[in-house]
C-alpha positions in Angstrom: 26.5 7.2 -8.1 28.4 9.3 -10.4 24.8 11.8 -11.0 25.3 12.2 -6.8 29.0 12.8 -6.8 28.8 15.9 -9.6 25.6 17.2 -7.5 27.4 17.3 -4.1 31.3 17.4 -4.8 31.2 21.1 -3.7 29.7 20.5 -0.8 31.8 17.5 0.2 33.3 19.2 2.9 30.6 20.4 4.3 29.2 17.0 4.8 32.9 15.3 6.0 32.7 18.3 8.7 29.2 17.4 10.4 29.8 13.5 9.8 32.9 14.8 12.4 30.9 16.9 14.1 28.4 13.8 15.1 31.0 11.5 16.1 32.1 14.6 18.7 28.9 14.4 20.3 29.1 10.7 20.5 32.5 11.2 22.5 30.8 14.0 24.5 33.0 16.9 23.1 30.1 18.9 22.0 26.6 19.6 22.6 24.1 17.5 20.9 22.0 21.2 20.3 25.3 21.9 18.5 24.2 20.0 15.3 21.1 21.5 14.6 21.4 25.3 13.1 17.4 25.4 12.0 16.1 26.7 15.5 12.5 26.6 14.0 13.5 23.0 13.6 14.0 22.3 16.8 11.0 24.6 17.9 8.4 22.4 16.0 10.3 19.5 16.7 9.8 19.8 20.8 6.0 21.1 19.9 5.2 17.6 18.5 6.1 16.0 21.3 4.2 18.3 24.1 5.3 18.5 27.4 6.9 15.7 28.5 9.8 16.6 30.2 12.1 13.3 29.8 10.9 13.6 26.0 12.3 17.2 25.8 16.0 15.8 27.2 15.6 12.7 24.3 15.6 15.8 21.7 18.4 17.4 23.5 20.5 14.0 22.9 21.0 13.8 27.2 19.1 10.3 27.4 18.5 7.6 25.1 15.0 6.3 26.1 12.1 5.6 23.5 8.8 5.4 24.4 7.7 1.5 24.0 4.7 2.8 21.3 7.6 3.5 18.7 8.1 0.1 18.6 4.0 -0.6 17.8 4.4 2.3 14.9 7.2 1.4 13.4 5.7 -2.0 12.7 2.6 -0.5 11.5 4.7 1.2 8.7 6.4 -2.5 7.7 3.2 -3.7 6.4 3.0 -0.6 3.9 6.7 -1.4 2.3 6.4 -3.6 -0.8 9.2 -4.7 -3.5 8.5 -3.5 -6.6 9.6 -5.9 -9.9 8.8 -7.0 -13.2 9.0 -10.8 -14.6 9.6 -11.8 -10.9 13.0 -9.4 -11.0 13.3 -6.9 -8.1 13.6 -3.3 -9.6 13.6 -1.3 -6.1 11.2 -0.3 -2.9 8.0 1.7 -2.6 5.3 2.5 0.6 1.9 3.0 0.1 1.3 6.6 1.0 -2.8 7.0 0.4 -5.6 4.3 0.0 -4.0 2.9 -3.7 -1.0 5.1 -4.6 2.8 4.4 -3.7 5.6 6.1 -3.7 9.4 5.0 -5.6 12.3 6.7 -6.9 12.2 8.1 -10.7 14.9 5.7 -11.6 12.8 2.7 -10.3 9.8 3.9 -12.4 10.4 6.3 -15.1 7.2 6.8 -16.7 4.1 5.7 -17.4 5.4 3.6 -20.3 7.8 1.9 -18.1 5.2 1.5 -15.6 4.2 -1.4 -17.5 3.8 -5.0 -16.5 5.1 -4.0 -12.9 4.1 -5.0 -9.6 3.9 -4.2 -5.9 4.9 -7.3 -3.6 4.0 -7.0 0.0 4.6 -9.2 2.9 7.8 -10.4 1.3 9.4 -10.7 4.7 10.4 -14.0 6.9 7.9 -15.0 9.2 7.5 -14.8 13.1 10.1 -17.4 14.6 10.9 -20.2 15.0 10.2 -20.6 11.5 12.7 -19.5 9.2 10.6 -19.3 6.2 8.7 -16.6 3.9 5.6 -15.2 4.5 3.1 -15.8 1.9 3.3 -12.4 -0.3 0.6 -10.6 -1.5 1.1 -9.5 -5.0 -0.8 -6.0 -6.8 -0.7 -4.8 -10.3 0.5 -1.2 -10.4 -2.0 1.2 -12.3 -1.0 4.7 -13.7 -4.1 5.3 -15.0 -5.5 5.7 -11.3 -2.4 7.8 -10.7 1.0 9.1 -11.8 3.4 12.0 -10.8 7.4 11.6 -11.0 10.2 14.0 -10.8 13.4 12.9 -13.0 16.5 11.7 -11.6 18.6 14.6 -12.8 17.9 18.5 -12.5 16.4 20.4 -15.6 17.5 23.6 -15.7 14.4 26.0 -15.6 12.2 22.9 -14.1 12.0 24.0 -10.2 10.9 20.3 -9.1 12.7 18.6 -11.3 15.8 16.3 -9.9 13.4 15.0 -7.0 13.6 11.4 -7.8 10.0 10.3 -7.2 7.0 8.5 -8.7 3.8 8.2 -7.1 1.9 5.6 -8.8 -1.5 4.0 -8.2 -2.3 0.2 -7.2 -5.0 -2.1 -8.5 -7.5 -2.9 -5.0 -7.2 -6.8 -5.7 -4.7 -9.1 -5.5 -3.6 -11.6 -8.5 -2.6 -13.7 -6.1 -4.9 -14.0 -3.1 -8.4 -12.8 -1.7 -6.6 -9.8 0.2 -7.1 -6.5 -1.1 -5.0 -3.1 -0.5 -7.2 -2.5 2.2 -5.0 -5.1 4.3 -2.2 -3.1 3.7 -2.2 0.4 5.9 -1.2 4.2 4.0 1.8 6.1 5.4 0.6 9.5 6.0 3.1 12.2 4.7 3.5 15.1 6.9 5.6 18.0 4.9 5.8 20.0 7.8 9.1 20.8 9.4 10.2 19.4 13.2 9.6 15.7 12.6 13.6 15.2 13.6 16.8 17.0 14.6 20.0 16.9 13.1 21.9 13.8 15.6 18.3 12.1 16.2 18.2 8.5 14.4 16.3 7.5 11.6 15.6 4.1 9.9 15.2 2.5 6.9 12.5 0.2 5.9 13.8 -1.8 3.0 14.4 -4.5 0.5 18.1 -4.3 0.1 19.3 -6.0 -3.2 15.7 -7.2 -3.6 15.6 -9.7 -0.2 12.7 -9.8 2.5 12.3 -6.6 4.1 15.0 -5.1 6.1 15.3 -2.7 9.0 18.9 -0.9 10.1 19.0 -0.4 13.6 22.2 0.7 14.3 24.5 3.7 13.2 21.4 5.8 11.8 21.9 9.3 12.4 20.9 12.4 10.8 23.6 14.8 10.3 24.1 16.9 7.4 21.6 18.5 4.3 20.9 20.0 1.3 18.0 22.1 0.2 16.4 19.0 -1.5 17.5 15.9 0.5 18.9 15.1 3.7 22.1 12.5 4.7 22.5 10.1 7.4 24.2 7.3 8.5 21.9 4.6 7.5 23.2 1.6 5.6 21.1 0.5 2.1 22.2 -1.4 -0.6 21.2 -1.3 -4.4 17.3 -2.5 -3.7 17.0 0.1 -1.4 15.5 2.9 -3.9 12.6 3.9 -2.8 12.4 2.8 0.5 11.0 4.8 3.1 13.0 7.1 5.8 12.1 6.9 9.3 12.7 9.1 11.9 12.6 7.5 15.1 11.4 9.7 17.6 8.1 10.8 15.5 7.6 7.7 13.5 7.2 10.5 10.9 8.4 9.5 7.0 10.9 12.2 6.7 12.6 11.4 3.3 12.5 9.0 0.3 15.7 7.2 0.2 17.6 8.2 -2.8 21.4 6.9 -3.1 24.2 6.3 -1.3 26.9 9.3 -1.2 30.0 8.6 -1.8 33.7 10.4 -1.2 35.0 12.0 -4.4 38.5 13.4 -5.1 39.5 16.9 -6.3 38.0 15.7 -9.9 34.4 14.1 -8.7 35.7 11.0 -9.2 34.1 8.8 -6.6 36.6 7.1 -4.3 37.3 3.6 -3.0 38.1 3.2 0.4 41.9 3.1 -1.0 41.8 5.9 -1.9 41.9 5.7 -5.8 38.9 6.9 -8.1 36.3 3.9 -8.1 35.1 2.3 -11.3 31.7 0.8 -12.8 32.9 -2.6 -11.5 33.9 -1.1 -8.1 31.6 -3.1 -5.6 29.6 -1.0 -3.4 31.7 -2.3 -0.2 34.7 -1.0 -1.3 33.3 2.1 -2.1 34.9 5.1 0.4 30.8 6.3 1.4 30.2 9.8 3.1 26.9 8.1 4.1 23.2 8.0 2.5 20.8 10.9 1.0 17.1 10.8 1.0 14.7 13.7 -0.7 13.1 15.3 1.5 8.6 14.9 2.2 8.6 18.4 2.4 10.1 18.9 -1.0 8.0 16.2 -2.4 4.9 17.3 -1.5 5.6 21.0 -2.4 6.1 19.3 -6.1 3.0 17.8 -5.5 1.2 20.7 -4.3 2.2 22.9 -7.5 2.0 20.1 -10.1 -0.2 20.0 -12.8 -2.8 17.5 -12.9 -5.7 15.9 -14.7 -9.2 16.3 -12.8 -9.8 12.8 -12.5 -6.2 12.6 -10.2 -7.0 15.9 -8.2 -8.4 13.7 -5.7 -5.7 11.8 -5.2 -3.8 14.7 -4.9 -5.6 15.8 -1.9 -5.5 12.3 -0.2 -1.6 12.4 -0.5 -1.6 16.0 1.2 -4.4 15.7 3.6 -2.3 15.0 6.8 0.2 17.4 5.8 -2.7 20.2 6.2 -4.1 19.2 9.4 -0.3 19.4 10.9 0.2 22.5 9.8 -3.3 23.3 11.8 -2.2 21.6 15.2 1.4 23.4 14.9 -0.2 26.5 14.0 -2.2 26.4 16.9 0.5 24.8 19.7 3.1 27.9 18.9 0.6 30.6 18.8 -1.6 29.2 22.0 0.8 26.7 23.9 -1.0 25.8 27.3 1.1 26.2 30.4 2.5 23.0 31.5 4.5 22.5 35.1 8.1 21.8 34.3 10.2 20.3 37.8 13.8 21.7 38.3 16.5 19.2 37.9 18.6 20.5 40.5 18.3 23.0 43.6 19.4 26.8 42.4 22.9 27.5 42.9 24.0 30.4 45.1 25.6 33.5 43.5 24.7 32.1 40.1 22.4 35.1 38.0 20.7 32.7 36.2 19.5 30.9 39.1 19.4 33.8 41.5 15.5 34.4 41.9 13.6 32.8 44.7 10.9 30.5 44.3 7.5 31.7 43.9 4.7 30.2 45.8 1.9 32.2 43.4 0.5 30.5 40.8 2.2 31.0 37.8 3.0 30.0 34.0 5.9 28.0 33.4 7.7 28.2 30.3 10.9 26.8 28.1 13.2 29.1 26.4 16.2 28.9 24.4 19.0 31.0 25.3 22.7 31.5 25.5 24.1 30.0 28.1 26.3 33.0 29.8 26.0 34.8 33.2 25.4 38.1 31.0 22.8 36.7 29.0 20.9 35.7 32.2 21.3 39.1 34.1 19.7 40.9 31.1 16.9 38.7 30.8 16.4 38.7 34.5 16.5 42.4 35.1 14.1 42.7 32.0 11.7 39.9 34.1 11.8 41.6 37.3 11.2 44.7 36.0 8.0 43.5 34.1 6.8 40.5 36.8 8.6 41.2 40.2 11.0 39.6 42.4 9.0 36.5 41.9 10.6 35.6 38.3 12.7 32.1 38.2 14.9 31.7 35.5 16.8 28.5 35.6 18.8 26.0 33.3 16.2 23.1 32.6 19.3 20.5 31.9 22.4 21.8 33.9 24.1 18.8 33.9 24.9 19.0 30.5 24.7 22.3 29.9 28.0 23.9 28.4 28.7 27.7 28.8 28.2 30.2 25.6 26.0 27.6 24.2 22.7 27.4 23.1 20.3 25.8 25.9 17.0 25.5 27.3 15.5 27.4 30.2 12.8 26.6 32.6 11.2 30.9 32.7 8.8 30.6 35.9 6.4 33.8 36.0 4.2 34.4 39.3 0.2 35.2 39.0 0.0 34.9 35.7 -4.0 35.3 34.2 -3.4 34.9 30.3 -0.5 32.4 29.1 -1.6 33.2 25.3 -1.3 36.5 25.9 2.0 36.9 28.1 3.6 34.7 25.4 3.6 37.6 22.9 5.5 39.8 25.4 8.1 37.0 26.3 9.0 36.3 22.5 10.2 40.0 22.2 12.5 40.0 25.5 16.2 40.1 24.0 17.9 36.9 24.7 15.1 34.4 24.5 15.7 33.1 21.6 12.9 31.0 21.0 10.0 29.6 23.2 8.4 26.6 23.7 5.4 25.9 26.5 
């Protein structure tokens, strides 16, 4: 705790700030879109989900529905969680993330010499009601021979990927304790490409907080502030919770590695109690005054991974870990560069005297596109005129949410262009117009 407090006591007030700024857009003060200043983010983000329309207003934060196969995913990724402990004492959480390596923090597993004697408990979890009672857990020997990578706890100056906190470590296949095998228990793909959540969508936890059956936090679990290496949200965890794996819950993408809480620190980087005076080794955790909780980020994680040095015999492990992470980066390649035109249905009629909803409908055929843009009458005249004088009178260009749309903000745009032949094509002309910010189809 104290490690997390000298890291990010500068930056305190930067986190106190969005923390406020989320709990504005839960009152409706501000725009959800206002959290988010990584437009690429939200750009790859909207990609992943395609074209769905009602999916597009979820990212935006104007509805709260989840498609019901979140629900089938996000138990899928329960069964890879496992407790990790030695002599029957919990030590902290881990995921499988390829056919026999897991992932925990550095300060669950230091080293290879530490690695000894440890296991990997899965199914540790109550059962399906109405029984109240345990499942039967599966028990695996960890192995570091197969495979070992960690990153320390604390930054080493000149080290680039040091201070990560992780450990991938590899799994025996059988059981000591029963005829399953790790082949009963599914990998978590990591994906280290950006867009798999927005700052203000939710993300979960998939735990064993202070060693019990496997948890999930539901409630309060926003995204809403970061650093370079790790993000912070809302999530509640408790000691147990190291190395547990972050969720976020519109992708059912593994977006972090839960790390530590954060707490509030005083002018000193002492960390605070919620009275207000500096906290103590004996301080319990709920009395603690926390900022929230910080996870290190996949992306950063599998960077380390990508530029660590490795034996042969664990090059192949290696590549399992970043395989999905490179076929991503394919499909997201390809989506931005070669988006298909999709039909996107206005929300409301156009208004009259209103420039950005001034063109007539076109009866053509033509290629419908999304746009960011500011949301100001001046904005929309100069990307209009620039339209017409390219396309004709036929141009629509139209606010694709108005009834939350906020003036001088950043929002998205329905762009409607008649008798258009080569969507690929026009796209590279519609990314240089000034005022389109970014683009999505």
């Amino acid at each position: 705790m104290e490690c997390v407090a000298e890291r990010h006591g500068k930056a305190q007030g930067e986190f106190t700030k969005a923390l406020a700024n989320l709990e504005l857009v839960r009152e409706k003060k501000i725009e959800f879109t206002e959290l988010e200043g990584d437009s690429s983010r939200m750009q790859l983000r909207i990609a992943r989900e395609g074209n769905d329309a009602m999916a597009i207003e979820r990212i935006s934060g104007s509805i709260d529905f989840q498609d019901v196969y979140i629900f089938n995913l996000l138990s899928r990724l329960c069964k890879s969680v496992c407790r990790i402990t030695r002599d029957n004492r919990p030590l902290g959480t881990g995921f499988l993330v390829a056919d026999n390596i897991l992932i925990t923090n550095n300060h669950v597993i230091e080293s290879i010499h530490d690695a000894a004697n440890l296991y990997a408990e899965f199914d540790y979890e109550l059962d399906d009601p109405p029984s109240p009672d345990l499942k039967s857990k599966t028990v695996f020997r960890l192995n570091p021979r197969a495979f070992f990578l960690t990153s320390t706890l604390k930054k080493i100056e000149g080290e680039t990927y040091s201070g990560l906190d992780f450990t991938f470590i590899g799994v025996d296949h059988e059981s000591i304790n029963s005829n399953k095998t790790l082949n009963n228990f599914p990998a978590v793909l990591l994906d280290g490409n950006k867009g798999k959540i927005v700052k203000g969508e939710s993300c979960v936890i998939i735990q064993h907080p202070e060693g019990k059956p496997k948890k999930v936090v539901l409630k309060d679990t926003a995204f809403f502030a970061e650093t370079e290496n790790k993000i912070i949200y809302e999530t509640d965890t408790l000691p147990g919770s190291s190395g547990s794996m972050v969720v976020a819950l519109g992708t059912c993408e593994v977006i972090a590695l839960h790390h530590s809480g954060l707490p509030r620190t005083d002018d000193q980087n002492r960390v605070l109690t919620k009275a207000g005076t500096p906290a103590t080794p004996n301080t319990p955790d709920d009395e603690i005054d926390w900022i929230g909780n910080e996870g290190i980020k996949v992306s950063r994680i599998l960077e380390a991974l990508t530029n660590a040095s490795l034996t042969p015999e664990m090059d192949h492990g290696r590549n399992l870990l970043l395989r999905k992470t490179k076929k991503v980066a394919a499909q997201l390649d390809e989506t931005v560069a070669h988006p298909p035109p999709v039909t996107i249905p206005k929300a409301n009629e156009p208004e009259k005297n209103n420039a950005m909803n001034s063109a007539a409908p076109s009866t053509a055929a033509s290629g419908d596109f999304l746009v960011t843009a500011i949301n100001s009458v001046s904005t929309a005249q100069q990307i209009t005129t620039i339209l017409r004088s390219s396309y004709g009178s036929g141009v629509e260009f139209y606010l694709a949410m108005p009834s939350s749309a906020v003036e001088n903000h950043i929002e998205l745009f329905v762009l409607k262009i008649p008798s258009i032949s080569n969507p690929q094509e026009e796209i590279k002309e519609l990314v240089q117009i000034p005022g389109i910010l970014n683009r999505w189809a």
